[in-house]
C-alpha positions as CSV (number, residue, x, y, z in Angstrom):
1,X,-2.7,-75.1,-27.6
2,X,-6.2,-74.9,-26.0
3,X,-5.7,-73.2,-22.6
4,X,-8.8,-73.1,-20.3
5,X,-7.9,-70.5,-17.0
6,X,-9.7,-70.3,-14.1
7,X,-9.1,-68.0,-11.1
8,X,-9.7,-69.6,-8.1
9,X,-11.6,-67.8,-5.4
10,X,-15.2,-67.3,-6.5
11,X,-14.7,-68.1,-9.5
12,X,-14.4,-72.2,-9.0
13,X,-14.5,-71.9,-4.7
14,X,-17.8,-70.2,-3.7
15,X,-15.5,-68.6,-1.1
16,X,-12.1,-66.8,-1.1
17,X,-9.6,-68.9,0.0
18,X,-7.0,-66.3,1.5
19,X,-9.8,-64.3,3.9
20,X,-10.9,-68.3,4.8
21,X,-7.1,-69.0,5.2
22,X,-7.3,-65.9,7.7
23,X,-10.0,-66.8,9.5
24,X,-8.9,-70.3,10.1
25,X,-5.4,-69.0,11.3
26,X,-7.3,-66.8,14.3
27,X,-9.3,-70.3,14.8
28,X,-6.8,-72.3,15.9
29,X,-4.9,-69.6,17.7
30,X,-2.4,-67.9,15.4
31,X,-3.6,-64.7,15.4
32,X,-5.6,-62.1,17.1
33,X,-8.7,-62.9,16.5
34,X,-9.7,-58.8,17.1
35,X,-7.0,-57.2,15.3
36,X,-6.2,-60.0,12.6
37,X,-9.7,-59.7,11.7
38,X,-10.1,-56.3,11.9
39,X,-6.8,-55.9,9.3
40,X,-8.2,-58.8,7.4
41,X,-11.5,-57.2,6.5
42,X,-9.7,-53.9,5.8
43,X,-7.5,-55.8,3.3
44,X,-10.4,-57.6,1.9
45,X,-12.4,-54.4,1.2
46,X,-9.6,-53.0,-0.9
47,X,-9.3,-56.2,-2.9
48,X,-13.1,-56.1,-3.3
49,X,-12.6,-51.8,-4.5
50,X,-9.5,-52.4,-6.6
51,X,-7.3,-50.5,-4.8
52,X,-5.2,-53.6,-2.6
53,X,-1.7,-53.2,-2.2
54,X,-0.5,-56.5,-2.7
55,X,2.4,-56.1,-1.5
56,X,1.8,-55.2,2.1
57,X,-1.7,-57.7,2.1
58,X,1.1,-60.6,1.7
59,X,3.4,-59.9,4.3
60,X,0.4,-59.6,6.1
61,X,-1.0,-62.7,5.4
62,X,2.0,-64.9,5.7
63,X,3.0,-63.6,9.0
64,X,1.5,-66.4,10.7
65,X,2.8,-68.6,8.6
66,X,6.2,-67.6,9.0
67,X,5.9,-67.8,12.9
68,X,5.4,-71.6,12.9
69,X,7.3,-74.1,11.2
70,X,7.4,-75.3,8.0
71,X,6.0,-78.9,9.5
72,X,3.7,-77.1,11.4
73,X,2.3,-75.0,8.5
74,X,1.9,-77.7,6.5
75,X,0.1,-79.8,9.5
76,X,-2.4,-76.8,9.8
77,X,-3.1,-76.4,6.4
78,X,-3.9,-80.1,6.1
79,X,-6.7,-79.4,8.7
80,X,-7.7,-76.3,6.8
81,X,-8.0,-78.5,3.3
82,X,-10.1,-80.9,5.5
83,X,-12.5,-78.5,7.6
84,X,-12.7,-75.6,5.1
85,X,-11.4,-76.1,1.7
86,X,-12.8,-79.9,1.4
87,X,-16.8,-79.1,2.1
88,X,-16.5,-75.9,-0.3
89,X,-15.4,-77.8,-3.1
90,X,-18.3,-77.8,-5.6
91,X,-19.0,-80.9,-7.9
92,X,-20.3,-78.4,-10.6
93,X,-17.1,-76.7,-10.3
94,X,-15.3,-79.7,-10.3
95,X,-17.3,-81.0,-13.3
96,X,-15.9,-77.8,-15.6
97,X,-12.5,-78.6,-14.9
98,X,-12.9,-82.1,-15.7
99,X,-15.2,-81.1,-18.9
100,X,-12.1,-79.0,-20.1
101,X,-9.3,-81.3,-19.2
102,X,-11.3,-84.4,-21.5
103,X,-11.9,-81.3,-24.3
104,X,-8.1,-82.2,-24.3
105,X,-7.2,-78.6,-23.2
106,X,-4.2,-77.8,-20.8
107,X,-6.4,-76.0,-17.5
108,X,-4.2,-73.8,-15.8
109,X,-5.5,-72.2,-11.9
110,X,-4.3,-68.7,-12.0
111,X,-4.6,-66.8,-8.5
112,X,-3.7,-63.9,-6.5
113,X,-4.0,-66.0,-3.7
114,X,-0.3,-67.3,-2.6
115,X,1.3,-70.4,-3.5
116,X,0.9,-72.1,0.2
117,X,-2.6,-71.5,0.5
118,X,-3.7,-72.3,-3.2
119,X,-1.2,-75.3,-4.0
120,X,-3.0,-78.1,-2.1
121,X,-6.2,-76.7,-3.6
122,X,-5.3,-77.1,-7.1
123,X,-4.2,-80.5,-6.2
124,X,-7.7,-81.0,-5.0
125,X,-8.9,-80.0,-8.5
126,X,-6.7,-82.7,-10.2
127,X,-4.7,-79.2,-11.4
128,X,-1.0,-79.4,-11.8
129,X,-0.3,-75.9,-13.6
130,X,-1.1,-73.4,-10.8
131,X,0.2,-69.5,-11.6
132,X,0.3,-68.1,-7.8
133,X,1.9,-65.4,-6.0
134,X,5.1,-66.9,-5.8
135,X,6.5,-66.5,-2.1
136,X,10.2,-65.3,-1.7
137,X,12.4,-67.4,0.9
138,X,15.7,-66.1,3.0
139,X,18.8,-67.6,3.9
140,X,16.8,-70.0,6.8
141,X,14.6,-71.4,3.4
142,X,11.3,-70.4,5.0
143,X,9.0,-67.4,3.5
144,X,10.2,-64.2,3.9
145,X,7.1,-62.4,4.1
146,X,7.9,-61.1,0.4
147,X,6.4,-61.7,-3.0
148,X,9.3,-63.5,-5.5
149,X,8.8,-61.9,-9.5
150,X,5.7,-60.4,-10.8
151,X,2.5,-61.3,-8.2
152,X,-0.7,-62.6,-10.2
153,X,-2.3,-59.7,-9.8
154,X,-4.6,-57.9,-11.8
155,X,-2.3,-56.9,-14.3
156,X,0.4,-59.5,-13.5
157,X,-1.8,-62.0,-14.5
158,X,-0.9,-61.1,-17.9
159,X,2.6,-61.1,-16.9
160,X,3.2,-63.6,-15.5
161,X,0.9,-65.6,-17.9
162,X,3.6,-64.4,-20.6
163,X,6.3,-65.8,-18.8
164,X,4.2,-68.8,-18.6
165,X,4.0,-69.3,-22.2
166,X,7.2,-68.0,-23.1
167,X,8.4,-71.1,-20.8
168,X,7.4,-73.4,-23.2
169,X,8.1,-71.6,-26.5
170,X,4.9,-70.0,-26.9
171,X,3.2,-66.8,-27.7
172,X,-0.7,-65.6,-27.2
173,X,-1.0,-66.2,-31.1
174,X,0.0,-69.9,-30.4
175,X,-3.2,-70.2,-28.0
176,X,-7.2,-70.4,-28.5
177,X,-7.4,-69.4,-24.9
178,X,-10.4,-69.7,-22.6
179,X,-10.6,-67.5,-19.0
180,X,-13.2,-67.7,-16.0
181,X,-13.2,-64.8,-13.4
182,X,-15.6,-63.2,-11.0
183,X,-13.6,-60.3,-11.1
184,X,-13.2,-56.8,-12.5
185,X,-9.5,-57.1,-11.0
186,X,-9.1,-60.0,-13.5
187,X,-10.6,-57.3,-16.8
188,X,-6.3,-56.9,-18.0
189,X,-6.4,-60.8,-18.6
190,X,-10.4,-61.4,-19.4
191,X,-9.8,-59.0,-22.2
192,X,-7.0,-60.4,-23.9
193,X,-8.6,-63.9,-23.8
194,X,-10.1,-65.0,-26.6
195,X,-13.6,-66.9,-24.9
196,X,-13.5,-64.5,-21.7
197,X,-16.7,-65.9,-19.4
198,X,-17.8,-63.8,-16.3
199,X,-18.3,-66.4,-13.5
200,X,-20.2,-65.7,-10.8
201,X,-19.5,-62.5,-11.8
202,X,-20.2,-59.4,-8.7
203,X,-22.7,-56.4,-10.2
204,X,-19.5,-54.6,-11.9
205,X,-18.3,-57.6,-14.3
206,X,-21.8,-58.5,-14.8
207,X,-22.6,-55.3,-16.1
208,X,-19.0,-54.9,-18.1
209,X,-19.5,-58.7,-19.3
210,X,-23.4,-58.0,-20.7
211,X,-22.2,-54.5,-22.8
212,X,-19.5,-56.7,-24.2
213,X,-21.4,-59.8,-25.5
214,X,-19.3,-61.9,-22.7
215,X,-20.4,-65.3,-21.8
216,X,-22.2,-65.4,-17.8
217,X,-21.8,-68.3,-16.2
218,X,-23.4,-68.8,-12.9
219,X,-21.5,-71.5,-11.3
220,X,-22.8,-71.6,-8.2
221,X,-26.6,-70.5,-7.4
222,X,-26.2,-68.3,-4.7
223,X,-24.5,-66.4,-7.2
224,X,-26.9,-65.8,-9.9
């Protein structure tokens, strides 16, 4: 199998969608917009350092969520695809999806942005197989505020890219595999992919990806 991976903020959205997820909650009145943003940048800063605790950044970031209803959630993320997500959606990235889906590859989005912000988004990239932070539910069947299995996260991504396989009777041998990122918290996977390629890469995987031989791909200008 030819697997082309792409994470997702950065890498094929010029922005991240999880801080813009954030942002857009304080917009229309979820949140504080002082203190939410405050902890939001805070959170943000460690993702950017490598030193997040993902664990606590998702109950943070679902709270909102899990306030409002399940109708209501998905009413405001509709207007989120729309207002935010929609005008950041790149035809250049769109193009490379597209050029690997008619390669015949299987193109897989693999985030450590949560399933409710990041599933419409794949959609919007014509993406079915989407490996998220997978979002725990209690007994009332809305989130819980806790991460369900291994989050896709730095070293999850491996993980749960494993389990992925494993799903359908395959191993990393079974795979000519092919993995964008921007990120040195994406190095566990990049360097078990066979065609790793630094996109948009920030000074730290630029620097890694030039020592190593590693493709650079400069997606989107402001990034180059």
């Amino acid at each position: 199998m030819k697997l082309a991976l792409f994470d997702l903020d950065h890498t094929l959205l010029p922005i991240d969608s999880d801080y813009s997820w954030g942002q857009f909650t304080t917009r229309i009145g979820w949140t504080d917009p002082v203190e939410f943003s405050r902890r939001n940048d805070e959170f943000f800063a460690h993702y950017q350092a490598g030193t997040l605790d993902v664990h606590d950044y998702v109950r943070f970031a679902i709270e909102a969520v899990r306030r409002h209803s399940p109708a209501e959630a998905a009413e405001a993320h509709a207007r989120f695809m729309a207002e935010v997500i929609g005008p950041n959606l790149q035809p250049q990235a769109l193009e490379l999806v597209q050029r690997h889906r008619d390669a015949g590859e299987q193109v897989v989005i693999i985030t450590a942005t949560n399933e409710f912000v990041t599933r419409p988004i794949a959609q919007a990239f014509g993406v079915d197989e989407l490996i998220a932070i997978e979002l725990e539910r209690g007994t009332d069947g809305w989130y819980s505020g806790e991460i369900r299995g291994t989050p896709s996260f730095r070293e999850g991504k491996v993980e749960r890219l494993q389990q992925w396989l494993a799903a359908r009777g395959l191993d990393w041998d079974d795979c000519d595999m092919t993995f964008y990122s921007d990120s040195t918290n994406d190095l566990p996977l990049l360097e078990r992919a066979h065609h790793p390629v630094a996109t948009n890469p920030g000074a730290a995987l630029r620097q890694i990806a030039q020592q190593r031989g590693w493709r650079i791909l400069d997606l989107f200008p402001e990034s180059a």
